[in-house]
Every structure is written in C-alpha cells, then in structure tokens.
RODO-2510 file (C-alpha; in nm, 4 decimals, decimal comma):
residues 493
     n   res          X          Y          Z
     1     x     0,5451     0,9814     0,7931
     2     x     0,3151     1,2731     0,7450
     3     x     0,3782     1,5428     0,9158
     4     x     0,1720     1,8691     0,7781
     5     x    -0,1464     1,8886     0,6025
     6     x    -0,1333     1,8694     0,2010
     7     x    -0,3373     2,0687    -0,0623
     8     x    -0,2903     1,8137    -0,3273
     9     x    -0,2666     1,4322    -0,3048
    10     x    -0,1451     1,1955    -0,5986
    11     x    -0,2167     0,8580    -0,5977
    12     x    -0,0982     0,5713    -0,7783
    13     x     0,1911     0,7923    -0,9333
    14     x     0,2505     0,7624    -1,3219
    15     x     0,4063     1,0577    -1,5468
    16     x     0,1140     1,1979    -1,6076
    17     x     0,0631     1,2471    -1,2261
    18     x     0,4062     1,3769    -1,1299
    19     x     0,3676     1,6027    -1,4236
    20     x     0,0772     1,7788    -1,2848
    21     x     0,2616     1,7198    -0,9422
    22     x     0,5467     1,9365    -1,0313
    23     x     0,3339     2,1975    -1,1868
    24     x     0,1477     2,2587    -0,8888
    25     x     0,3969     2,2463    -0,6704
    26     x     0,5981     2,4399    -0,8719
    27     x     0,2578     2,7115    -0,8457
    28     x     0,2825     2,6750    -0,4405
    29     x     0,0986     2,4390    -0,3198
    30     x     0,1411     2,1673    -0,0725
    31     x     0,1894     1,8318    -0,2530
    32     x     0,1847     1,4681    -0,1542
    33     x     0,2614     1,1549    -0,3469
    34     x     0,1478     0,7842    -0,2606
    35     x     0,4562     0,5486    -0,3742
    36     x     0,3991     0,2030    -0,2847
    37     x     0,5710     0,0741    -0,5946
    38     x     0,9211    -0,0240    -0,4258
    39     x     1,2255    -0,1507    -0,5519
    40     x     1,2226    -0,2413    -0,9613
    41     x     1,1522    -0,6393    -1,0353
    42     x     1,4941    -0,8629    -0,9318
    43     x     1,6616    -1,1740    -0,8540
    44     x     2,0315    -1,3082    -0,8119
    45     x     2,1532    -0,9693    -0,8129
    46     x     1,9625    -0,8931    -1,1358
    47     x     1,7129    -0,5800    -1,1526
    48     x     1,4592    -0,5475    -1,4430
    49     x     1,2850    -0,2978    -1,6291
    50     x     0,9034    -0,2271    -1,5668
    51     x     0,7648    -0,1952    -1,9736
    52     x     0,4834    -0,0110    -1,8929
    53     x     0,6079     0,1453    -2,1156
    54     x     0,9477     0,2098    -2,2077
    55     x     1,0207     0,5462    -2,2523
    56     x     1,0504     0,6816    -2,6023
    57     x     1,0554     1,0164    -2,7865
    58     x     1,2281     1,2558    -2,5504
    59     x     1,3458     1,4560    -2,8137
    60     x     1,1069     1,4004    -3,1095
    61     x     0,8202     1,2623    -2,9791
    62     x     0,5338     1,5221    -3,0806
    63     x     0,3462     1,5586    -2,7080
    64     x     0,6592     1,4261    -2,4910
    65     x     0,9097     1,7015    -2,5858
    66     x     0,6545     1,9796    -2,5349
    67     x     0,6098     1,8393    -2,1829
    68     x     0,9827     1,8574    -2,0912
    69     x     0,9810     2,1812    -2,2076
    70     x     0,6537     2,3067    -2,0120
    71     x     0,7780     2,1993    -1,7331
    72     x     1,1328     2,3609    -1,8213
    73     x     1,4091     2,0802    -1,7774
    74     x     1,7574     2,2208    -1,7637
    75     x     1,9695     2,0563    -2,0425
    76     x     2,1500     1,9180    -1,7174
    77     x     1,8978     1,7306    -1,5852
    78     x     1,8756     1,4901    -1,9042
    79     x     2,2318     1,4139    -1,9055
    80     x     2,1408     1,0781    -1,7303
    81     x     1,9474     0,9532    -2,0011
    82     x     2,1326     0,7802    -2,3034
    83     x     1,9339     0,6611    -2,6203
    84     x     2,1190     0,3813    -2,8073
    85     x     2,1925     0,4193    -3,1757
    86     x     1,9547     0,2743    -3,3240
    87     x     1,6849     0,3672    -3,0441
    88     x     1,4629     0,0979    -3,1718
    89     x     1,4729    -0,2004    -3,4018
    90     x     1,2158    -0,4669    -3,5241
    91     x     1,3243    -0,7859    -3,5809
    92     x     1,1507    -1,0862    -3,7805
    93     x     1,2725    -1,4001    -3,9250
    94     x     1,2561    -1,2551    -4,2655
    95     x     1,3509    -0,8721    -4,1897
    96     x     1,6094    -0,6861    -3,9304
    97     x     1,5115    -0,2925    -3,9242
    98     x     1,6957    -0,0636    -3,7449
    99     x     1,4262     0,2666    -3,7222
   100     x     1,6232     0,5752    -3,7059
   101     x     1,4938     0,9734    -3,6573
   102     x     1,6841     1,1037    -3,9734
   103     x     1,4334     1,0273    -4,2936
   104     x     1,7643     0,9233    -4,5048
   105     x     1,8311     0,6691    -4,2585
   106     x     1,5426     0,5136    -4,2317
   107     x     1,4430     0,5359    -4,6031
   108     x     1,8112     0,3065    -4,6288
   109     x     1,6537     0,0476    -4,4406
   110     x     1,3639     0,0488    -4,6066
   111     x     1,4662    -0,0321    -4,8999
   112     x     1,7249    -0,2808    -4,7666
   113     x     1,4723    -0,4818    -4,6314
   114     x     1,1538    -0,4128    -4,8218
   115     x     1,3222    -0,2775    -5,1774
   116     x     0,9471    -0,3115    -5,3415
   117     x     0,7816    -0,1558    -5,0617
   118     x     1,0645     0,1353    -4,9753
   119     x     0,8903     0,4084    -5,1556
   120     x     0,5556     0,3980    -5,0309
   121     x     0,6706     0,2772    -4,6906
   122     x     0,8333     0,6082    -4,6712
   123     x     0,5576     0,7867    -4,8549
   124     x     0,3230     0,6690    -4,5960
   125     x     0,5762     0,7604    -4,3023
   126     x     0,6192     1,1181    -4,3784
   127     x     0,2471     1,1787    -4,4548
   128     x     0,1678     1,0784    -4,1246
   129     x     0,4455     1,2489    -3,9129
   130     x     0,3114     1,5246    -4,1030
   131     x    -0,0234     1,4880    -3,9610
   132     x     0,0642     1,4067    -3,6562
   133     x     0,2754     1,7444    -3,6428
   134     x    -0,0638     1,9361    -3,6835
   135     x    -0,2585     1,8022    -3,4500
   136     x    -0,0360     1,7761    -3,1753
   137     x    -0,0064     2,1625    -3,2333
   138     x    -0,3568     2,1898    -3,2520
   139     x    -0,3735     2,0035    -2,8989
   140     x    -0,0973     2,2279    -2,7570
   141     x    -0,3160     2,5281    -2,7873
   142     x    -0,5923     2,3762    -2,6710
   143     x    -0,4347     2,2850    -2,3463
   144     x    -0,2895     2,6107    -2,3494
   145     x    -0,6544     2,7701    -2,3332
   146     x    -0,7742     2,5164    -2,0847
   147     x    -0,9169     2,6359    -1,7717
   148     x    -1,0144     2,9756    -1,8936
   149     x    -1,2986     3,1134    -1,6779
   150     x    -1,6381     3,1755    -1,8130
   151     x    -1,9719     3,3079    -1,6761
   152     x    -2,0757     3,0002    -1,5122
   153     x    -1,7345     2,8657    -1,4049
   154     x    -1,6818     3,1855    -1,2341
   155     x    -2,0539     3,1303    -1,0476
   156     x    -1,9958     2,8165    -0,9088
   157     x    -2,2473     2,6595    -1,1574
   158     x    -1,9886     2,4937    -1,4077
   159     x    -1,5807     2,3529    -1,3556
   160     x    -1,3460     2,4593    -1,5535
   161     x    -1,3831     2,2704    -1,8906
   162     x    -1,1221     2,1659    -2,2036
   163     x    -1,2176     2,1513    -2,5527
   164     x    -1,0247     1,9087    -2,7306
   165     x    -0,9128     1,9459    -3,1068
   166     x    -1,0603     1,6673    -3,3603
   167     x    -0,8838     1,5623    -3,6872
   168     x    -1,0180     1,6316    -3,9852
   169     x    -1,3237     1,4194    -4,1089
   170     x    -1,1785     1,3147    -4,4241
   171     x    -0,8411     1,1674    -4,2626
   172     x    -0,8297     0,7572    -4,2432
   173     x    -0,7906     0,5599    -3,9861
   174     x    -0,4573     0,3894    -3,9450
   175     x    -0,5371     0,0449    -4,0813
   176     x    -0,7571     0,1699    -4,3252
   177     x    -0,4856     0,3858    -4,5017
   178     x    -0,2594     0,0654    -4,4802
   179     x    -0,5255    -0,1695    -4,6395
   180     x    -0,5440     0,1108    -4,9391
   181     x    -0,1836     0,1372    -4,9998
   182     x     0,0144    -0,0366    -5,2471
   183     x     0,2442    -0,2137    -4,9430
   184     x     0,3258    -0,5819    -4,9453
   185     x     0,1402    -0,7693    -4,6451
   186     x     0,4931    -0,7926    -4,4977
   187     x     0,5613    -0,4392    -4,5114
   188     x     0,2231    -0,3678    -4,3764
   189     x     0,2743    -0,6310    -4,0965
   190     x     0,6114    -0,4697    -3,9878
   191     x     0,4761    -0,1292    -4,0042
   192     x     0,1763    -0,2589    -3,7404
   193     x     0,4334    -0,3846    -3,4978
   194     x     0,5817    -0,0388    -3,4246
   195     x     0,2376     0,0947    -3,2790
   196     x     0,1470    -0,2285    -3,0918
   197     x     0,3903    -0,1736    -2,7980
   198     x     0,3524     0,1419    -2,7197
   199     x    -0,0197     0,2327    -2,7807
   200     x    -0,2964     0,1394    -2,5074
   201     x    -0,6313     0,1061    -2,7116
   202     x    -0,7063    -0,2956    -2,8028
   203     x    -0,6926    -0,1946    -3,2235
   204     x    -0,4167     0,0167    -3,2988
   205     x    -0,5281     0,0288    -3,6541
   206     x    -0,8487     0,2276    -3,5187
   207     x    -0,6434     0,5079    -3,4574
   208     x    -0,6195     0,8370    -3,6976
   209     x    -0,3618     0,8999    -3,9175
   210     x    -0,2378     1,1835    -3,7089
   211     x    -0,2641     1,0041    -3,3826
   212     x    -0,0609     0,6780    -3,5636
   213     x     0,1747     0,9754    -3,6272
   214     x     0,2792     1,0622    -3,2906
   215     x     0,3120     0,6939    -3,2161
   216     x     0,5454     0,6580    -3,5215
   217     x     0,7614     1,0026    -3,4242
   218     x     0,8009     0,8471    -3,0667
   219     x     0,8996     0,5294    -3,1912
   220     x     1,1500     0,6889    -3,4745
   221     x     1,2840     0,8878    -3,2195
   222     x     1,4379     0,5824    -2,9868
   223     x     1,4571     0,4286    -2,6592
   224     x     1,5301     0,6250    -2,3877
   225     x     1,7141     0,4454    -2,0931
   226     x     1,8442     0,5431    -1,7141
   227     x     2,1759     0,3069    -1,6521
   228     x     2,0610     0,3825    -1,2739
   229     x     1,7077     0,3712    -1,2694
   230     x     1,4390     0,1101    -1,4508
   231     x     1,2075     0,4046    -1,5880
   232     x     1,3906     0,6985    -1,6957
   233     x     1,1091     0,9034    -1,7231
   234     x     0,9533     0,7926    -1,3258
   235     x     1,3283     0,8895    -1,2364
   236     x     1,3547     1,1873    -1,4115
   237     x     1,0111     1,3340    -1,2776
   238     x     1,0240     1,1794    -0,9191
   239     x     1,3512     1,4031    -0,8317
   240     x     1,2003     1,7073    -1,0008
   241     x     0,9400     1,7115    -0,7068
   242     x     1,1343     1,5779    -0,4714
   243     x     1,3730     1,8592    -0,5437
   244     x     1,0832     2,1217    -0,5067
   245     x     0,9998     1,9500    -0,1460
   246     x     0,7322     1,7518    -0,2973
   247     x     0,6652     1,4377    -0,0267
   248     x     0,6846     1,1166    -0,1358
   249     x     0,5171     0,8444     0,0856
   250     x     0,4846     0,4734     0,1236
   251     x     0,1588     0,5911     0,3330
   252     x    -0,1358     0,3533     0,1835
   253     x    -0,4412     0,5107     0,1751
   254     x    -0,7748     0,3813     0,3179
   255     x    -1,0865     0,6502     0,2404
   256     x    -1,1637     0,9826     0,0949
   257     x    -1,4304     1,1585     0,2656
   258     x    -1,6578     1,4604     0,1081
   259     x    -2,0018     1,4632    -0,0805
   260     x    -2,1036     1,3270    -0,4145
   261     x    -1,9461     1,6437    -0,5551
   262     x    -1,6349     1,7093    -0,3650
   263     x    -1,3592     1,5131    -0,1960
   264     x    -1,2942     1,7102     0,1121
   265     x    -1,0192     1,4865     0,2704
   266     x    -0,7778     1,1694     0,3131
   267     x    -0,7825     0,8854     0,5803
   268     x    -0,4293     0,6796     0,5752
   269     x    -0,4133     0,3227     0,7372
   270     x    -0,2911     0,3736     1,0593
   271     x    -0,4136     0,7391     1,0952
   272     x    -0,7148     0,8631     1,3416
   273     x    -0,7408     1,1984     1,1975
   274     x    -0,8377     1,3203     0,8388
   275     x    -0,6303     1,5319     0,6203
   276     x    -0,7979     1,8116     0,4621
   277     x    -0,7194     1,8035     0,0397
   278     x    -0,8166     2,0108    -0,2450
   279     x    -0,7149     1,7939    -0,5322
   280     x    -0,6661     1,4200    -0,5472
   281     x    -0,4711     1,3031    -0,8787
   282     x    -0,4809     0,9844    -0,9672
   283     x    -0,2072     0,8067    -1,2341
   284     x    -0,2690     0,4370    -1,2241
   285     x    -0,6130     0,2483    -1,2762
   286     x    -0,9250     0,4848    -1,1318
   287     x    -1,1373     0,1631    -1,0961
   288     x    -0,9083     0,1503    -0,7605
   289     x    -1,0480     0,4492    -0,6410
   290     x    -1,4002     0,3595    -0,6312
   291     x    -1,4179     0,1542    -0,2876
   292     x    -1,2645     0,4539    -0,1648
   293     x    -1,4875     0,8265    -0,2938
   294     x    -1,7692     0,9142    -0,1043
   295     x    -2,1598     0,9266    -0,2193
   296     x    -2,3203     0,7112    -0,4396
   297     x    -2,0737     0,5463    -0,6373
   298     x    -2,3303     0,4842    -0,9865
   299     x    -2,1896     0,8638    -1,1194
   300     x    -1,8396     0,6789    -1,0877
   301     x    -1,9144     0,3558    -1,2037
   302     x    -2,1051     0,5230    -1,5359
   303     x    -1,7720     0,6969    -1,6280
   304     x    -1,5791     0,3745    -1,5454
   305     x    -1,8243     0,2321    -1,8028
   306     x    -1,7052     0,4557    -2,1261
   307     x    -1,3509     0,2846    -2,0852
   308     x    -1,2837    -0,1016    -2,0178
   309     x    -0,9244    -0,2576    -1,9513
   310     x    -0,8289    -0,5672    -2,2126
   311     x    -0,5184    -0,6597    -2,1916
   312     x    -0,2568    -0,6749    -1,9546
   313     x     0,1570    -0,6648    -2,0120
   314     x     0,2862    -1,0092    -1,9453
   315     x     0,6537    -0,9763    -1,8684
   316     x     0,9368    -1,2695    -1,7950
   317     x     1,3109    -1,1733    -1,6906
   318     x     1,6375    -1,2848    -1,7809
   319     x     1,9811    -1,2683    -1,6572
   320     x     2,2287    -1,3469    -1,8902
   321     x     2,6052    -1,3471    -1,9784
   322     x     2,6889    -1,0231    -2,1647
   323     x     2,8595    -1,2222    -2,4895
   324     x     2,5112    -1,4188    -2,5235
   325     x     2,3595    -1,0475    -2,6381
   326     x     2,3881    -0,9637    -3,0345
   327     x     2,6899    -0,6768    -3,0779
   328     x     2,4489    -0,5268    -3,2847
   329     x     2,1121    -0,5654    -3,0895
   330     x     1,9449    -0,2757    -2,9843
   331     x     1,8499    -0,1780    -2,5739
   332     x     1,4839    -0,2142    -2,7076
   333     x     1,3582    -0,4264    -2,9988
   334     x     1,0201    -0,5659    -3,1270
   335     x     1,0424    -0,9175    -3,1756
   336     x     0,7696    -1,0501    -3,4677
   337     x     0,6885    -1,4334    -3,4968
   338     x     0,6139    -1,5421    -3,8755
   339     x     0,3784    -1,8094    -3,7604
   340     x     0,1568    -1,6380    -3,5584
   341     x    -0,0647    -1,3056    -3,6277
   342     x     0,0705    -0,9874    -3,4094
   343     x    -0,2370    -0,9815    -3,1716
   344     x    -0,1540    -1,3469    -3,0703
   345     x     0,0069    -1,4147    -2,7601
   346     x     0,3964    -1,3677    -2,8041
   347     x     0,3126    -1,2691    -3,1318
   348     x     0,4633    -0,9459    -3,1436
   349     x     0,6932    -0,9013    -2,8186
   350     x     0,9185    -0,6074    -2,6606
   351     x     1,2469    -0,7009    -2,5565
   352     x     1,4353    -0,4571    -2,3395
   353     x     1,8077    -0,5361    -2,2613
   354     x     2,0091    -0,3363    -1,9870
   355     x     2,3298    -0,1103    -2,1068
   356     x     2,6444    -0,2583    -2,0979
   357     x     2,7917    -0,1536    -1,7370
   358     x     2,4216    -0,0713    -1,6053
   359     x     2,3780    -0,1218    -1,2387
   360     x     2,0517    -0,3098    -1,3082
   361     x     2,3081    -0,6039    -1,3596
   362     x     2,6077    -0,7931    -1,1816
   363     x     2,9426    -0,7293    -1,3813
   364     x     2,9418    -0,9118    -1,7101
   365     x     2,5514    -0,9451    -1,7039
   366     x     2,2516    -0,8032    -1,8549
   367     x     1,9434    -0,7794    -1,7517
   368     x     1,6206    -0,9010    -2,0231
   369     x     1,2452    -0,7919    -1,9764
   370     x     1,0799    -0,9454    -2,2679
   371     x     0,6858    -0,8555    -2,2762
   372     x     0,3879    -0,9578    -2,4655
   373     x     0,0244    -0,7981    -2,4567
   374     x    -0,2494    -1,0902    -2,3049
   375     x    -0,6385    -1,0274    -2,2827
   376     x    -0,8139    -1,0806    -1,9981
   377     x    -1,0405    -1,3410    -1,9550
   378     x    -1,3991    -1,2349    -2,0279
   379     x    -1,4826    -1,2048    -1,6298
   380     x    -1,1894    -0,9271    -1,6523
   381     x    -0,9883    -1,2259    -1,4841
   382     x    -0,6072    -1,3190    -1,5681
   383     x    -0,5879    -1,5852    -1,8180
   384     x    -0,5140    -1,9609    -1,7567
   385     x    -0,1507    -2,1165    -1,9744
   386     x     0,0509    -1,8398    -1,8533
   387     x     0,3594    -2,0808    -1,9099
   388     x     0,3176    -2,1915    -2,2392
   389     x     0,2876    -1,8385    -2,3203
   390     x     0,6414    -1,7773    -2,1326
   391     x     0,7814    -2,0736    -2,3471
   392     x     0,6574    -1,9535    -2,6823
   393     x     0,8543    -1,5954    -2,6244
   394     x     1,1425    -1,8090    -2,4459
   395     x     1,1634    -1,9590    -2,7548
   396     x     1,1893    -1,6720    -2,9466
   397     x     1,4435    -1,5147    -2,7286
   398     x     1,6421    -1,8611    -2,7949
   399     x     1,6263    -1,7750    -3,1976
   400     x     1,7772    -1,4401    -3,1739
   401     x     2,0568    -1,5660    -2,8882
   402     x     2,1255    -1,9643    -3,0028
   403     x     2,3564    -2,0171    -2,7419
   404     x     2,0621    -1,8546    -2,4641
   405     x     2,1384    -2,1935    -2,2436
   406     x     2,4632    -2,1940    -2,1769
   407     x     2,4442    -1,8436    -2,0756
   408     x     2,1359    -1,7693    -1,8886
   409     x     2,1651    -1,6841    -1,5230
   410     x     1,8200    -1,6303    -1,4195
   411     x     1,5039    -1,7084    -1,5411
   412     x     1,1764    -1,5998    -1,3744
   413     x     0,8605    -1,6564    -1,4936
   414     x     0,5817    -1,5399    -1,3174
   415     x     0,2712    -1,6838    -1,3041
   416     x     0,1136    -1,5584    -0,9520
   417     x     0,0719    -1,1991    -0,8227
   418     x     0,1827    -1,2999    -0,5096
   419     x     0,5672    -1,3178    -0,4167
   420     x     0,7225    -1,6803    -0,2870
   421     x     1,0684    -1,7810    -0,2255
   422     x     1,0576    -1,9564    -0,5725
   423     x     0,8858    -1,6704    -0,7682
   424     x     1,0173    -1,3535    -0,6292
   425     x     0,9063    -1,1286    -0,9354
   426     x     0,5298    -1,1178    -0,8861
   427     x     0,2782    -1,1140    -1,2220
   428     x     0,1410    -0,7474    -1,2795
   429     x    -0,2018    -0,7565    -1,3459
   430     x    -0,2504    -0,3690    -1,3584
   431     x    -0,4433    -0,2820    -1,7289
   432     x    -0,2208    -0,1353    -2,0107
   433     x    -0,4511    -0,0972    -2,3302
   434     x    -0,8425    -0,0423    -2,3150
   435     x    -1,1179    -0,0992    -2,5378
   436     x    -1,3370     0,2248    -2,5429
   437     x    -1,6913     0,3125    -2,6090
   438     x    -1,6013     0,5988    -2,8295
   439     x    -1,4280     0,4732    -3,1026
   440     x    -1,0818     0,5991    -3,1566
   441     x    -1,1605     0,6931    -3,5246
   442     x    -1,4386     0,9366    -3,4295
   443     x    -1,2455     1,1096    -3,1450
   444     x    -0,9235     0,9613    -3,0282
   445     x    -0,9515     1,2227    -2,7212
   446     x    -1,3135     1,1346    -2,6140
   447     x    -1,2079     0,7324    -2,6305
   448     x    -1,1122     0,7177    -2,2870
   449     x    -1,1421     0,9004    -1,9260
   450     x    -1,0306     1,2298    -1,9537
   451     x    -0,8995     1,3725    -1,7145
   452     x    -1,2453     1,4997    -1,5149
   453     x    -1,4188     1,1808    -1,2550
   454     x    -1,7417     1,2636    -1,1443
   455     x    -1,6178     1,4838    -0,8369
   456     x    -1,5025     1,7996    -0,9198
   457     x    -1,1641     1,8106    -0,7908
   458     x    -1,0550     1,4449    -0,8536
   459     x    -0,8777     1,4085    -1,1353
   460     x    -0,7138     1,0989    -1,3909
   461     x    -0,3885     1,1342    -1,5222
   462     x    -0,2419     0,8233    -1,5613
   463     x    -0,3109     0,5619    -1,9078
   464     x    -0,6886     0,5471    -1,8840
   465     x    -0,6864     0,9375    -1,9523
   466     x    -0,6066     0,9316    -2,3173
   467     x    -0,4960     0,5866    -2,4165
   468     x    -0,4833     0,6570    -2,7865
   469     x    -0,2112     0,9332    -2,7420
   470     x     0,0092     0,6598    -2,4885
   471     x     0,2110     0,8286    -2,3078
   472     x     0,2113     1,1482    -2,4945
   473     x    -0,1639     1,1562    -2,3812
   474     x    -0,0332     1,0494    -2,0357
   475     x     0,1845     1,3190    -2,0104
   476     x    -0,0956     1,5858    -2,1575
   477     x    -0,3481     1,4733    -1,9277
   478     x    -0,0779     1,6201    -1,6399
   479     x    -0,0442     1,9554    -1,7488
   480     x    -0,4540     1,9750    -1,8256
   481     x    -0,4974     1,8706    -1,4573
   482     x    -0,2797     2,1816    -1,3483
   483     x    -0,4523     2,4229    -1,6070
   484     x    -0,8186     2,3227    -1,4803
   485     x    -0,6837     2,2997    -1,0856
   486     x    -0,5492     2,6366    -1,0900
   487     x    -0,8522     2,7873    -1,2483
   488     x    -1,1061     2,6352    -1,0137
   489     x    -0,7856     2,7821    -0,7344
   490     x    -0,8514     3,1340    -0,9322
   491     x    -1,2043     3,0902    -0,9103
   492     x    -1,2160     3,0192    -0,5164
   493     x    -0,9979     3,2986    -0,4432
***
C-alpha cells in the first residue's frame, strides 16, 4: 500500500530501471517501483526461467561489469550467483562448442571443431573484442559527462542532453566483415548464432564490429544463474533497493497527469488522490505508457515511430528427470538446426536448464525453458501455428536428450496469453528485438529510444533504449537516467 508521497516512480521494472532506481535512491530521493510481474512461470512443482534475457557477462561483459561497479556491489553480494564451466555452449548436429573467457580455451575448440576455420575464427574474435573494448570506453566517458549543465540547460530553455560516441567510419558492419573473411559458411553460421540470443535489433549482422564485440565478450564470458531466483540480475538489483528502503508495489497504475511537457503526478487504481512525482522511469515497452501521459499524444507517438517491435521470445517449459540431462550440457546452450536458416522459427533456439539442487525444481528434477525468436504478424499481432513451432524445438530438445519421453514430467506449451487450468504458463507477448529507423550501422546508439520521451522528466530505460547494446545498453540507459535526473535536480535547486 502506499503510504508517503514518492519523488521518483519506475514502471514496468527491468535492469535498466532498478539501476537508475538504486542510483537515485542511493542520491536521496524517495523511490517507488511498480512490480506486477509475480511469481516466475511454473507447474507441478516446477518453476522456470524468464529468457528475456539470460544474464551473461557479469565479469567480462564490456558495459555490464562497469555497471556493477558504478553502482559499487560488495564482492558479498555476488556470492549467490554461480556461472557454470563452460558458461555457454552452441550445439549443432555437426559441431559441439563449448565458448570459454580464456583465448587458449576457446582457440582449442576452435580448432577441434572447425580445424580449417580455427585461425581466422580466432583472428576475427580478438579483433572485435578489441573494438568493442574501445568503444565501450569511449561510451563510459560519455556517460560520465552526461548531464553537465550548459547556458541554456541552466535557463530553463534546454534539458540536460548526452552525446553519444560513434565508431569509426571505416569499421564494418558485423555481417559484412563475416561475408569478407576467409570462414567456411559453417563457421560463419555458428559464429551468427552467438549474437542472435542475446541482441534485440531484427539483423544482428547490421551491427558494428565494436558493438558485435560486446555481444561476443558477454557471451564468452558465461551464463550467469541464481539457484534461488529465475533472473539473477532482477534478484540481484531488486534487494539492492529494497535494502536502501526503495518500495516495491503491486500498485497498478491508471494515469499520469501534467502538461505536454511535464508529468506532474500518478493516479493508482483504487486511489482518489494524486501523487505528486518528479521522474517517471520506465523499463519495459513505452508504447504502454501512451494511453496513460497527458497532452497531445502525436510528440509521443512520433518517437514511438523511430523504433518498431518485431519479434517476440516464444518460450515452452519442461520438467524433466535429472539423468535425462547431458553430464556434460551446459545451464545455457544455443541449439542450431542444420535444415533450417537461423532466422527461421526454432532455427536457432536458447535452452536454459536449472542447476542441479536448484529450488526452481522438485528433488531429482530440472527445470527447461527452451526459447525461439517469432515475428509478429504484419498488424503487430501474435502469429498463427504456435504449436507446430513448439513441436519443431520439442523435437530438437528430443535429439540432444533421446530418451526425453520416458523422462519428461511436464510439458507446457503455451499458446494463449491468458492463464486456464490446462495452460497455467501464459504466452508473453511483450517485444524483445526491434527494427529501427536508424540503421544500426550508422549509429548503433541513435537506432532506438534513448533514454529522453517527449516529456522532460519521463524517461526509457528498459530494451527499447539501446537495443543494439542488449542489455549492456539496458543497463547504460540506467545510469544516463540518473546523470540527466540529477542535473535537471541541480538545475531546479
């Protein structure tokens, strides 16, 4: 229930938003956080992971690490999280890779797998981890001199602005450096599957070398898992604020009231009387917000317009008998299909299993998300076939586990976003990768939102912000929102 009046109000929370969250609570103001997510997909005793997405590069990932370390994480407070060994693998019919963070490593597998390819593989690897070093550097002092006051920011006339870094003009886009290399089409195939799970533009080959880069240092660096919790990063974040008295509320919010310019304050269902805000965050889709800002919603809508959703994450669980899962499978693995391209439905799927011993599973269990990007339809609708989709990454589920039949416990597929007796796990429609105006070669950081909506102190920091960073950009569109929020604060006072 709320019980005092708030300065900031999150809605919709993702990292990105409990990022900012913590930062401006940990600066002194009054936060409050809208959690209407609930308990974590399950059935029979089962509970699931959420890929959206997993977690990966807590210690190596190029943008994630710097946020832990912003926002000054005790050693302590990471002890929860395990990361298997390997972290991450990709798995074909033809080829079984296990990607490790040590070069050595990974060059081993390399040429175990692809003993033509090995050398340029790796050549092609380091070049852009190199890259990818620079420019997240480059963005880190950016966002560093973010919010800095000038003449007309300090007269009212201008908000507090960010200039983003741009790679240099000569470097090639992801696909087109693969298409000039020497690789083998397998080689080049495998090395696409690493970005397409965990990057949120449509064409992850439109993306800059140095942006591919902090995709590939993520994904090198592992799988990061709570045994506890289904999103070990949610966790991690959600009791850093609650431990700095941050509120979060299953309240559902109904209006925000203000001008065209400002959002002035919050109307919950069930409540008579406004709450006065200062800053409203939001970390899930913004399009959800628009029903609800005051003034002319056209300002809105043409921002909306720079950014459209395209596919959604189609996810089906499974409980299963611990001895059905591989010794040697990793918690999270990309699963490739030779027949079909990786685009394709259940072309290129993510398979997440729980930990041995994980409370996200009955005794002797585990728990399976396996997930698959799908388009929507051209209305923006959810497709039609849902469940031959479902049995085409059933299937390949059965391939890696033969014996899948005699073992499986649960099965759910959904196919409704609305929760029955029979279908308890409801379909999640929300977007996950986004076709931009801008394209993603010419600016990776202008191909999306931002983190600035048309009224000044509403901001996005949740996928749509900067979906060719994932959730590296996720997690840097937090900290800009509490680097421009306390310098409009500075300004005020």
């Amino acid at each position: 229930m709320i019980s005092r009046n708030y300065e900031v109000l999150v809605v919709d929370p993702s990292p990105g938003a409990l990022t900012a969250a913590a930062l401006l609570a940990k600066g002194g103001l009054n936060v409050l956080v809208l959690d209407n997510e609930g308990a974590p997909p399950s059935a029979s005793g089962f509970r699931f992971v959420r890929h959206r997405p997993p977690v990966v590069g807590f210690q190596r990932g190029p943008l994630l690490a710097r946020a832990l370390k912003a926002l000054k994480f005790h050693p302590h407070e990471l002890q929860s999280l395990r990361r298997s060994d390997p972290g991450l693998q990709v798995i074909s019919g033809r080829h079984r890779v296990d990607l490790h963070s040590d070069a050595d490593k990974r060059y081993a597998e390399f040429q175990r797998e692809f003993p033509r390819d090995a050398d340029a593989m790796q050549g092609l690897v380091e070049r852009c981890l190199a890259s990818a070093t620079d420019f997240a550097d480059a963005l880190e002092r950016a966002v560093d001199e973010a919010g800095q006051t000038g003449f007309l920011h300090n007269l009212g006339l201008a908000r507090a602005g960010w200039n983003p870094p741009l790679p240099p003009d000569d470097v090639p886009t992801w696909g087109a450096y693969l298409d000039s290399s020497e690789i083998s089409e397998g080689g080049k195939r495998f090395l696409r599957a690493i970005l397409r799970p965990f990057c949120w533009l449509d064409v992850p080959e439109d993306l800059p070398l140095p942006v591919a880069g902090i995709h590939l240092a993520a994904a090198f660096d592992g799988g990061f898992a709570d045994p506890g919790d289904e999103h070990a990063m949610l966790a991690l974040l959600l009791r850093r604020v609650k431990a700095m008295r941050v509120d979060v509320l299953p309240e559902r919010l109904v209006e925000l009231t203000g001008n065209r310019r400002k959002v002035e304050a919050a109307i919950f269902e069930g409540k008579d009387e406004e709450m006065p805000v200062q800053f409203v965050i939001t970390g899930g889709d913004p399009e959800h917000l628009l029903d609800l800002l005051p003034g002319n919603p056209r300002p809105y809508e043409r921002v909306l317009s720079r950014l459209a959703p395209s596919h959604f994450r189609y996810s089906i669980f499974l409980g299963v008998r611990a001895e059905v899962v591989p010794p040697d499978l990793s918690e999270h693995a990309i699963l490739l299909d030779d027949d079909c391209g990786i685009d394709d439905p259940g072309g290129c799927l993510l398979l997440s299993v729980t930990p041995a011993g994980s409370p996200l599973a009955p005794a002797g269990h585990r728990s399976l998300t396996l997930s698959t990007l799908l388009p929507y339809t051209d209305d923006g609708g959810l497709p039609d076939g849902l469940d031959a989709v479902a049995g085409r990454m059933l299937d390949r589920v059965k391939w890696l586990m033969p014996y899948l039949e005699r073992h499986l416990e649960v099965l759910q597929v959904p196919t409704s976003t609305e929760v029955s007796e029979d279908e308890p796990i409801p379909l999640d429609p929300r977007p996950v990768a986004y076709t931009p105006a801008i394209p993603p070669g010419d600016d990776p950081v202008a191909a999306g939102l931002g983190v600035d909506l048309p009224h000044r102190n509403v901001f996005c920091a949740g996928p749509a912000a900067f979906p060719a960073l994932g959730l590296g950009g996720e997690i840097l569109a937090g900290r800009l929102v509490e680097r421009l929020a306390a310098a409009s604060l500075k300004k005020e006072r």
